[in-house]
Short mmCIF file of the C-alpha atoms (twelve columns), coordinates in Angstrom:
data_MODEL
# 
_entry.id   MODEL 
# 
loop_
_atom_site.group_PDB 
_atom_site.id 
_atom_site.type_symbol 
_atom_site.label_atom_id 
_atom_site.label_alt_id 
_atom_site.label_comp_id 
_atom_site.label_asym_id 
_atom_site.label_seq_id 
_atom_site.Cartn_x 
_atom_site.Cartn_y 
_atom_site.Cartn_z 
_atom_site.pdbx_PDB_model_num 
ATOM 1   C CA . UNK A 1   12.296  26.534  -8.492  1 
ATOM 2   C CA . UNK A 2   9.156   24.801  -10.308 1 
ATOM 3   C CA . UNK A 3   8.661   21.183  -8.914  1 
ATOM 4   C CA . UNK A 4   8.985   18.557  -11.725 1 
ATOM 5   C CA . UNK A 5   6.636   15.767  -12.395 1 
ATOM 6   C CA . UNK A 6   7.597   12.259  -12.124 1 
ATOM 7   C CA . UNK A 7   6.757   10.304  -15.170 1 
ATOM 8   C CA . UNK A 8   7.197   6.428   -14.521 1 
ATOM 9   C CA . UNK A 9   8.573   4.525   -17.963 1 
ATOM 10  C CA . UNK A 10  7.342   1.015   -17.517 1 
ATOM 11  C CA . UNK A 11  5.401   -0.416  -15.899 1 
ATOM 12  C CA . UNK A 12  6.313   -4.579  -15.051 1 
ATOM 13  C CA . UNK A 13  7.887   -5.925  -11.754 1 
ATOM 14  C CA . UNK A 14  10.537  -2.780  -11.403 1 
ATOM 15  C CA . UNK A 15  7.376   -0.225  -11.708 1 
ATOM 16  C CA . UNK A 16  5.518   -2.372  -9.168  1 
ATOM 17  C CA . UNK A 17  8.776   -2.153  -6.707  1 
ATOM 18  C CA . UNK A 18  8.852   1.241   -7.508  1 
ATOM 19  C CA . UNK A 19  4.846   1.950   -6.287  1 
ATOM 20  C CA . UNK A 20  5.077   -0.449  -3.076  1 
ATOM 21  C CA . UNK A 21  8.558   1.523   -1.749  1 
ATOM 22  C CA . UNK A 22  7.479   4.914   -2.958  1 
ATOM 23  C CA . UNK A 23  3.874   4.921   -4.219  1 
ATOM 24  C CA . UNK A 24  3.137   6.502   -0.640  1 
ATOM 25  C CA . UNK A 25  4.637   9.615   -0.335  1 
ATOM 26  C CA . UNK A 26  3.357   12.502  -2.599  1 
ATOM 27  C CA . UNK A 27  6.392   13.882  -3.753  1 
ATOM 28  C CA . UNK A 28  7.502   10.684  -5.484  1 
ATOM 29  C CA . UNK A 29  4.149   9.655   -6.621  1 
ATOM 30  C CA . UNK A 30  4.346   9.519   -10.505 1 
ATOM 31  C CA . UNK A 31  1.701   11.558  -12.455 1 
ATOM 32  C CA . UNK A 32  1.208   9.175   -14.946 1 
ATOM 33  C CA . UNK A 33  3.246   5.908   -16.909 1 
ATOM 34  C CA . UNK A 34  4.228   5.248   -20.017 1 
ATOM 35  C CA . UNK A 35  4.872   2.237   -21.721 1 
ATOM 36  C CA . UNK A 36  5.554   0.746   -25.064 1 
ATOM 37  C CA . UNK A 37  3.250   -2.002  -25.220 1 
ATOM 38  C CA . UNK A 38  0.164   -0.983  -26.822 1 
ATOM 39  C CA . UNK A 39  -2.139  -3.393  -24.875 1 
ATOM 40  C CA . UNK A 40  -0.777  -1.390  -21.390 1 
ATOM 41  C CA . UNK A 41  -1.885  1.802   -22.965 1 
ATOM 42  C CA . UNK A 42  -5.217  3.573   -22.009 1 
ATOM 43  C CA . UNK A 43  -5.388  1.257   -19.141 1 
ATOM 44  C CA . UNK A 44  -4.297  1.819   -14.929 1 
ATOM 45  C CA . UNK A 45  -1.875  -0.030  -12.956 1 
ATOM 46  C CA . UNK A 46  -1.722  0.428   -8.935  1 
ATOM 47  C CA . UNK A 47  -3.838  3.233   -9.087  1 
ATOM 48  C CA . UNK A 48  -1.835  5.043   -12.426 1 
ATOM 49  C CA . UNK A 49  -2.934  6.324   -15.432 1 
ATOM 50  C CA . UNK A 50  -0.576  4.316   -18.279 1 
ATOM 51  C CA . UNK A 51  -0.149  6.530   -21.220 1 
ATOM 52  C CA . UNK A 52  2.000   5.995   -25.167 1 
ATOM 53  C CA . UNK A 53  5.351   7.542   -24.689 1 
ATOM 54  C CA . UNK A 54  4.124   9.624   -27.264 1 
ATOM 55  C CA . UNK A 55  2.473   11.871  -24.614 1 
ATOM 56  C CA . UNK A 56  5.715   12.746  -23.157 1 
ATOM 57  C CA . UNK A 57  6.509   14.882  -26.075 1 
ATOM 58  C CA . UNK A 58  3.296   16.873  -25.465 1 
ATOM 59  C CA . UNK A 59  4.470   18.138  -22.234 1 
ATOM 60  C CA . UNK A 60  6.665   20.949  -21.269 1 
ATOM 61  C CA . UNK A 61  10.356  19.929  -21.489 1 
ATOM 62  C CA . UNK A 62  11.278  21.393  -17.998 1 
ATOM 63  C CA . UNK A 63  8.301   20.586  -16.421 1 
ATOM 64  C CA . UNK A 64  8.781   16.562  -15.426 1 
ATOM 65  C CA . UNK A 65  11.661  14.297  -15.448 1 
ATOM 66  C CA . UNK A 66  10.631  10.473  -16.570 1 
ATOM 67  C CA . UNK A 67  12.022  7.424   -14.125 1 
ATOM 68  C CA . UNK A 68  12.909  4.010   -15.949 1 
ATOM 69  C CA . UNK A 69  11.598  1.412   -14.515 1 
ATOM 70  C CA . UNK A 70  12.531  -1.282  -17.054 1 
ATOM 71  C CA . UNK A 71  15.394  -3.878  -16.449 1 
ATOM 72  C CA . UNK A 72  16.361  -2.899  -20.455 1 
ATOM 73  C CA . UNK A 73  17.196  0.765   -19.291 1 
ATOM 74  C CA . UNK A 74  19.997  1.524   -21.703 1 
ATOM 75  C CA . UNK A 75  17.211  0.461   -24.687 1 
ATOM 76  C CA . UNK A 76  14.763  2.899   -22.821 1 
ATOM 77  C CA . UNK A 77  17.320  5.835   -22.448 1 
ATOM 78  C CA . UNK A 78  18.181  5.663   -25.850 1 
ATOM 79  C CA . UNK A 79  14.847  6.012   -26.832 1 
ATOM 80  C CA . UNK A 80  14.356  9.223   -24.822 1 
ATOM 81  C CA . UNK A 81  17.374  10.768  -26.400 1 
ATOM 82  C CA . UNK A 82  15.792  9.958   -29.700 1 
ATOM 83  C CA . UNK A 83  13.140  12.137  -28.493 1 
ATOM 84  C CA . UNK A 84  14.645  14.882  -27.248 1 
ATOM 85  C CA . UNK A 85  14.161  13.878  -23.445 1 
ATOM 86  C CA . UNK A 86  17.699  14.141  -21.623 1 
ATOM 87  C CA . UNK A 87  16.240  14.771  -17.824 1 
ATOM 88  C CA . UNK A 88  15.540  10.728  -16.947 1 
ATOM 89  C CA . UNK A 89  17.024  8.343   -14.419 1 
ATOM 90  C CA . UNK A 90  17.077  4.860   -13.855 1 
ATOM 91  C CA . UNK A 91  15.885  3.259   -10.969 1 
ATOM 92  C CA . UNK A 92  17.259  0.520   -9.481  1 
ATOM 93  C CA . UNK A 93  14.601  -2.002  -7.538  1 
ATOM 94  C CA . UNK A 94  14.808  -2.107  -3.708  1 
ATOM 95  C CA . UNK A 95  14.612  -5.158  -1.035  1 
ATOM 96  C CA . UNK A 96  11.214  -4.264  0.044   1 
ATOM 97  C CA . UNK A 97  11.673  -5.467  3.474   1 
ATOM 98  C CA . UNK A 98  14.919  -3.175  3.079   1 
ATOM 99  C CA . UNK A 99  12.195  -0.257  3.244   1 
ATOM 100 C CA . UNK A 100 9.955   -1.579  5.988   1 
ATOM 101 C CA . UNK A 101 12.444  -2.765  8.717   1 
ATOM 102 C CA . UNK A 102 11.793  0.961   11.000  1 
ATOM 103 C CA . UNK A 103 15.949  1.370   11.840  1 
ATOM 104 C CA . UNK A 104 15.920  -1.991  13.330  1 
ATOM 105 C CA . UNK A 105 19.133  -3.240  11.901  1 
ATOM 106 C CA . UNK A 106 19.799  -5.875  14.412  1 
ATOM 107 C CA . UNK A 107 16.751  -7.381  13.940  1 
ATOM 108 C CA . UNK A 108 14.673  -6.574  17.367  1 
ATOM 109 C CA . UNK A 109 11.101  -5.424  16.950  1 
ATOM 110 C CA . UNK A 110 9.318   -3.268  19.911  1 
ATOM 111 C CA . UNK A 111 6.373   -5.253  19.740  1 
ATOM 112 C CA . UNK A 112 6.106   -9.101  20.330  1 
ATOM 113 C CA . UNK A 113 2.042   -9.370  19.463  1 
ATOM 114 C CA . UNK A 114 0.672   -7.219  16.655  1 
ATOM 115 C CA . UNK A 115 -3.049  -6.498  15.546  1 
ATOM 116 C CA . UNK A 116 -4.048  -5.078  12.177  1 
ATOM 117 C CA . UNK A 117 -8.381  -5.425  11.567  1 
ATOM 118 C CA . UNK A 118 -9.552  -4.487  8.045   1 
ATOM 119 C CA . UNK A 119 -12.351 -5.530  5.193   1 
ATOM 120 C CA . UNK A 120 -9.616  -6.216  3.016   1 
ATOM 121 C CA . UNK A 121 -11.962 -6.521  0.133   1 
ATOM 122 C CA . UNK A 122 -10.482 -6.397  -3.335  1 
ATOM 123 C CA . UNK A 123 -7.324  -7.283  -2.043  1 
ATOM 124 C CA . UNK A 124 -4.357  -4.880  -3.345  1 
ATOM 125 C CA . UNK A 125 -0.944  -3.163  -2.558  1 
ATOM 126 C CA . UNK A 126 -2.174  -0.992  0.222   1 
ATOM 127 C CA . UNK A 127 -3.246  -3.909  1.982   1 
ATOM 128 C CA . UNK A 128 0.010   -5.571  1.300   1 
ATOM 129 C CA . UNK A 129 1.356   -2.075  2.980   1 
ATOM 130 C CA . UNK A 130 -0.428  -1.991  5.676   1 
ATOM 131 C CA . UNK A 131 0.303   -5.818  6.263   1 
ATOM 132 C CA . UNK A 132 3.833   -5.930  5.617   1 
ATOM 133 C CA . UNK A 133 4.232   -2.667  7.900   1 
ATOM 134 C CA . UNK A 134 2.524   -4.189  10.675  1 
ATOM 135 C CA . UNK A 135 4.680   -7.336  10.935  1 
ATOM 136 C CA . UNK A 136 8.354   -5.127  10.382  1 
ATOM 137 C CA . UNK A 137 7.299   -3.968  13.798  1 
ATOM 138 C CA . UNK A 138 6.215   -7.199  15.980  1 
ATOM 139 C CA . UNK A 139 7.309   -10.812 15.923  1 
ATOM 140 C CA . UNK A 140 4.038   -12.080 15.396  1 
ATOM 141 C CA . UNK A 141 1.327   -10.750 13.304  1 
ATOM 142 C CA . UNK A 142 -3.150  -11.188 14.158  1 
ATOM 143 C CA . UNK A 143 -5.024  -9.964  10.868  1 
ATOM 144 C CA . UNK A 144 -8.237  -9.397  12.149  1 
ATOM 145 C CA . UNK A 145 -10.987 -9.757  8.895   1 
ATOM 146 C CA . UNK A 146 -14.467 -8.044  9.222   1 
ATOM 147 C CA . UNK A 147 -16.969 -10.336 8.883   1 
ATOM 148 C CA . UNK A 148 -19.549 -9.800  5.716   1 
ATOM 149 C CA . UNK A 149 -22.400 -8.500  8.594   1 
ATOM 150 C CA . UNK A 150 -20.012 -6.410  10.520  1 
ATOM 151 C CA . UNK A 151 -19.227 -4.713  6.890   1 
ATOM 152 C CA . UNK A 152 -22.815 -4.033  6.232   1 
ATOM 153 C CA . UNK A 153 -23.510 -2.682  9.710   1 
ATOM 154 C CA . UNK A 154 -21.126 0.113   9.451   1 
ATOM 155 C CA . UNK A 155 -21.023 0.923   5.215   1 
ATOM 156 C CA . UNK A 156 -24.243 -0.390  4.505   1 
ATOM 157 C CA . UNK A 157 -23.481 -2.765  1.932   1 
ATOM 158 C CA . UNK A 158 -21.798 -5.909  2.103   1 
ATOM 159 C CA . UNK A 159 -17.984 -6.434  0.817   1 
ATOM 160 C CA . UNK A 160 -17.570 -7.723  -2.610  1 
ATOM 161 C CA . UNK A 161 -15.497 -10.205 -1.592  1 
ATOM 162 C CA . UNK A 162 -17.027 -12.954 0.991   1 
ATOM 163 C CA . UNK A 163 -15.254 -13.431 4.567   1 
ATOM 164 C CA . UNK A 164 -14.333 -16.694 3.866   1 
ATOM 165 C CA . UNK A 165 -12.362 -15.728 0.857   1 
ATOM 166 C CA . UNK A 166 -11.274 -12.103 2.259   1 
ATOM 167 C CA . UNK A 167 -9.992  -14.942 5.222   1 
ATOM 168 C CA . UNK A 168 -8.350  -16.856 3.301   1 
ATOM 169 C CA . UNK A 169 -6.295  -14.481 0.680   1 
ATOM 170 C CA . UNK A 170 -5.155  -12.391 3.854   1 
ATOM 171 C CA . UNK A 171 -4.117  -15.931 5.682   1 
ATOM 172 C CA . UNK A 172 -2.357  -16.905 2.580   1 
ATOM 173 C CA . UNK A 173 0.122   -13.625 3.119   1 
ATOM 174 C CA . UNK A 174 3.343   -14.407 4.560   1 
ATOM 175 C CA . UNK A 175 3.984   -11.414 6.926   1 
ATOM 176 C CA . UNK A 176 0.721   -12.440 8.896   1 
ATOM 177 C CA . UNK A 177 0.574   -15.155 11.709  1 
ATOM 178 C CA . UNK A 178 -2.799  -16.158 12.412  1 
ATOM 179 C CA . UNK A 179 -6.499  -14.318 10.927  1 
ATOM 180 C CA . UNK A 180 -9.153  -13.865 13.549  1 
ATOM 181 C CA . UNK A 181 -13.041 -12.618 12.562  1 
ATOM 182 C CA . UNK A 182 -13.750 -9.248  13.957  1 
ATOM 183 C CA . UNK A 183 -17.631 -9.134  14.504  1 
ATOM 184 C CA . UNK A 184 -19.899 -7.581  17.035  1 
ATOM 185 C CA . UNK A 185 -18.034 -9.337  20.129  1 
ATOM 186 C CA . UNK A 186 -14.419 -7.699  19.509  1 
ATOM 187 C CA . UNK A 187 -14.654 -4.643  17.239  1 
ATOM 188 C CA . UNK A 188 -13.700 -2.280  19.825  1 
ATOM 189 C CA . UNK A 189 -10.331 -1.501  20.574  1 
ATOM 190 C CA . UNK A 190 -10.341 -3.158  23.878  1 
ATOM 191 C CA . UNK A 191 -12.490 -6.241  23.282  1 
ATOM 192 C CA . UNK A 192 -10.425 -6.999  20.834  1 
ATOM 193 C CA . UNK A 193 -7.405  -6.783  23.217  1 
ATOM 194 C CA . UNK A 194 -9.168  -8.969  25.578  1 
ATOM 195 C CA . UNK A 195 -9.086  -11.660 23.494  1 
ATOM 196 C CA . UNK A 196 -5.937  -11.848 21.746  1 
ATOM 197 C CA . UNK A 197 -3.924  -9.483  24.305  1 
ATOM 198 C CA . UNK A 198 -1.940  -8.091  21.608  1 
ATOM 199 C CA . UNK A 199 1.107   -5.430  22.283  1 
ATOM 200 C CA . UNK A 200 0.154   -2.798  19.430  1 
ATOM 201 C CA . UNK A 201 -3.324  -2.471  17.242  1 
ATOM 202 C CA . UNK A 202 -2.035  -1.135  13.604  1 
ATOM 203 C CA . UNK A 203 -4.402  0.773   11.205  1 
ATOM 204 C CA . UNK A 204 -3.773  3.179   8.435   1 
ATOM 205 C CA . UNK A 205 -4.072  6.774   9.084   1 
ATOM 206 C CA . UNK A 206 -7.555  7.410   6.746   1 
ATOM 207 C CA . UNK A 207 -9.928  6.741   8.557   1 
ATOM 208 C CA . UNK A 208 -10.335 10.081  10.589  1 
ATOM 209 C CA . UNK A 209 -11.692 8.442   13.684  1 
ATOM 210 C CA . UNK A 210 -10.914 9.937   17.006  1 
ATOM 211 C CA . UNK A 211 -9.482  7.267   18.912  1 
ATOM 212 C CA . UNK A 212 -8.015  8.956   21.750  1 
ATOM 213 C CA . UNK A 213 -10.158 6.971   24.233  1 
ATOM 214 C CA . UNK A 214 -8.888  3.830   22.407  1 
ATOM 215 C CA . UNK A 215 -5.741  4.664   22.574  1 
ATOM 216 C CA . UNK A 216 -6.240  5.600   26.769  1 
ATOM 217 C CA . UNK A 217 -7.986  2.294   27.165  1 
ATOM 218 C CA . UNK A 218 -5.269  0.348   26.095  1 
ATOM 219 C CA . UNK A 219 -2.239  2.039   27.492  1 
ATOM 220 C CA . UNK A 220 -4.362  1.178   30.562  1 
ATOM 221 C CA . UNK A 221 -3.629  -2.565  30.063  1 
ATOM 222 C CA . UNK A 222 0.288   -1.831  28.747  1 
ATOM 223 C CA . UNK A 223 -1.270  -1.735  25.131  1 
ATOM 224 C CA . UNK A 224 -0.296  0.827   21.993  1 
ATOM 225 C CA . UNK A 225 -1.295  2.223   18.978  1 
ATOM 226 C CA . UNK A 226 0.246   3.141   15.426  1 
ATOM 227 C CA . UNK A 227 -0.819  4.204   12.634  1 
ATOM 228 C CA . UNK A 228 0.906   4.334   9.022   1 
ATOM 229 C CA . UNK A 229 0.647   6.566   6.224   1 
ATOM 230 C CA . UNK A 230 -2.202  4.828   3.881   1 
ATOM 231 C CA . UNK A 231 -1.172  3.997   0.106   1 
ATOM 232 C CA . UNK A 232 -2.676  6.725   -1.752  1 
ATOM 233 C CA . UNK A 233 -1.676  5.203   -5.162  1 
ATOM 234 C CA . UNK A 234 -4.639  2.345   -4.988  1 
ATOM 235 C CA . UNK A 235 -7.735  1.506   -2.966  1 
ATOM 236 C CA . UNK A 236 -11.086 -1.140  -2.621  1 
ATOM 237 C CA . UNK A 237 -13.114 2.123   -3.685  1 
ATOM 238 C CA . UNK A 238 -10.742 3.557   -6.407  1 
ATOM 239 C CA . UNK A 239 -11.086 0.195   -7.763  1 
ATOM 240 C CA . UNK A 240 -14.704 -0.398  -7.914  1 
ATOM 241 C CA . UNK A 241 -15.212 2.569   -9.374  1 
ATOM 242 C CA . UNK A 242 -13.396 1.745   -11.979 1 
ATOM 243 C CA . UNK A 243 -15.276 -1.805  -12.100 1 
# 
């Protein structure tokens, strides 16, 4: 059986609910949007390509199915019949903490102290991810921000975005506790943990680094590590590329 496409229809607040509970795993990633206002069209949203609906009737009928992501669904269905299109669903927007709470259903969290470093630069909704992740899975959440040296040292170029402000937009988020700088003094592993003496160190899973003798050192000191799935649909160098 031939795997359909996922065409998104819309692309407001239910599209953006859409991308921050599903925009991570490849089978549900959409391969483009459509939407009926003209000034959306041509342009990218979250990391996807937002086409005229009139490009859904250049496709293969059987090859895609188109989720609505409109709160007028009936208006946007009807408009697909119109065309011919009878393989669409609606989707109905989720709780996000509803898809970040791990099975805990009573509430507990394993960890009391979480850590989750980062540049953060261009702030967007894999940060928000990675963020939101983090604090489903501790009661009390450090955001570590790379100062604008630190950056430079290991990309060789400074962030786009100042510390200060990187500091402060991160700070401003309501699933993290308390921002720390992470310069020369704490950006290892374990210096880090020296300092704040946190339970679990978060980080997406792109980086690639072998951190197996993180990991050791701080299992040493009752310490862990996790790592989630990074949001493929958007990033800092996605977007300045398109800048």
């Amino acid at each position: 059986m031939v795997k359909k496409e996922i065409i998104v229809f819309g692309t407001g607040k239910y599209f953006e609910n859409y991308m921050a509970c599903y925009g991570l795993e490849r089978e549900k990633h959409p391969l483009f949007a459509v939407d009926n206002n003209p000034s959306a069209v041509g342009g990218r949203k979250l990391g996807v390509e937002i086409k005229s609906p009139d490009a859904l009737s250049e496709m293969e009928p059987n090859s895609f199915y188109v989720v609505i992501c409109c709160a007028g669904h009936e208006e946007i269905g009807q408009q697909l019949d119109s065309m011919g299109i009878v393989d669409y669903h609606y989707y109905k927007p989720v709780p996000i903490e509803d898809m970040f709470d791990e099975g805990m259903a009573d509430g507990a969290k394993p960890y009391g102290i979480g850590y989750v470093p980062g540049v953060f630069d261009l702030f967007h909704v894999g940060h928000l991810n990675l963020l939101r992740r983090s604090r489903a899975r501790c009661e009390y959440l450090i955001a570590g921000v790379l100062t604008d040296e630190l950056v430079e040292y290991f990309k060789k170029k400074r962030p786009v975005v100042p510390y200060a402000q990187r500091a402060a937009v991160v700070g401003a988020i309501s699933y993290v506790d308390r921002v720390v700088p992470v310069d020369f003094t704490n950006t290892y592993k374990i210096d880090a943990w020296k300092k704040y003496h946190y339970d679990c160190h978060f980080s997406g899973n792109d980086h690639g680094a072998d951190w197996n003798e993180d990991l050791r050192q701080l299992r040493e000191v009752g310490s862990n590590m996790e790592f989630f799935e990074y949001t493929r649909a958007t990033s800092s160098t996605q977007i300045k590329k398109m800048l």
